[in-house]
N, C-alpha and C positions, 0 to 999 in steps of 0.2 A: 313149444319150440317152433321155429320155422325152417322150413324146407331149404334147405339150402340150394339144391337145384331149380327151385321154382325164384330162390332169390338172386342165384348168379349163372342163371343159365344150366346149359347141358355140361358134364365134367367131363365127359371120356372125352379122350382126343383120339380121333382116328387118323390113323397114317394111314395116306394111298399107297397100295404095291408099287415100288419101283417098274417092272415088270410090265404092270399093265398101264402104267402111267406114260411108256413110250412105246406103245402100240398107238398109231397114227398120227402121232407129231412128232418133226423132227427134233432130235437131240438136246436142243441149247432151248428150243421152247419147254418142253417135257423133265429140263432141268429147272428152268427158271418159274416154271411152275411149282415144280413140287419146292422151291427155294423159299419162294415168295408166302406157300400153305404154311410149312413149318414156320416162318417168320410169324404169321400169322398168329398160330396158334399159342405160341410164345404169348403173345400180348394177350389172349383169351386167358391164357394161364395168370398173366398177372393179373388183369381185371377180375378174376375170379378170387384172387388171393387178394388184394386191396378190400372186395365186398363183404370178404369173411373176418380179416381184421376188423373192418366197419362196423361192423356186426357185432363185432368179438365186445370192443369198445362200448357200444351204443348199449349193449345189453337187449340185443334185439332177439335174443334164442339161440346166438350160435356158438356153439360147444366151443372148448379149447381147443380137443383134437381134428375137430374138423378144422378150424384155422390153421392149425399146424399143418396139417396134412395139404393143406390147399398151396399154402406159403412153400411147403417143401416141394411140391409140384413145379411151381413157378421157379424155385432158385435151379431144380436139376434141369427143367426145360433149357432156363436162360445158360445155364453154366454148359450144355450140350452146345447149345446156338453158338455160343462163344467158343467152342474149343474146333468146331466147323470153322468158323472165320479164321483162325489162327491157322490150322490148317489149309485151307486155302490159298492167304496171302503168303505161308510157307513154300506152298509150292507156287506162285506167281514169284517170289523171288529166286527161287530154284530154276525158274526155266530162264528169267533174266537174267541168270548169272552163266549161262548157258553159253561158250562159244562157238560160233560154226566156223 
């Protein structure tokens, strides 16, 4: 069987502490940071789940559950990212609707 970390990288996703992520940058960097990580990771998550389908198909050693379990990483990561965005433009249209 082959390794599936040695074949699609490291799995764990580590979140930075909010916390200590805006200890010495200002706000909107410190947010755009940790904005840009999560995005990030997001696509690790799919490249990781594309490699283990790959895999899956290729007959190269990799289990079903590990595919599964890779794939389901990737859809809750992407379905989190997505429900942040919505959010977001929710309240961008929330303050637009806003009068003073």
């Amino acid at each position: 069987m082959i390794d599936l970390t040695a074949a699609m990288g490291p799995t764990d996703v580590h979140v930075q502490d909010p916390a200590s992520a805006l200890k010495g940058a200002s706000n909107s960097q410190a947010f755009g940071g940790i904005l840009k990580d999560a995005i990030s990771q997001v696509g690790l998550l799919e490249d990781q789940a594309r490699g283990a389908a790959v895999g899956l198909m290729t007959g190269n050693g990799v289990d079903v559950h590990q595919a599964v379990i890779a794939t389901q990483k990737a859809v809750m990561a992407f379905e989190l990212a997505l429900s942040v965005r919505n959010k977001a433009v929710q309240a961008y249209q929330s303050v637009m609707g806003m009068q003073f």
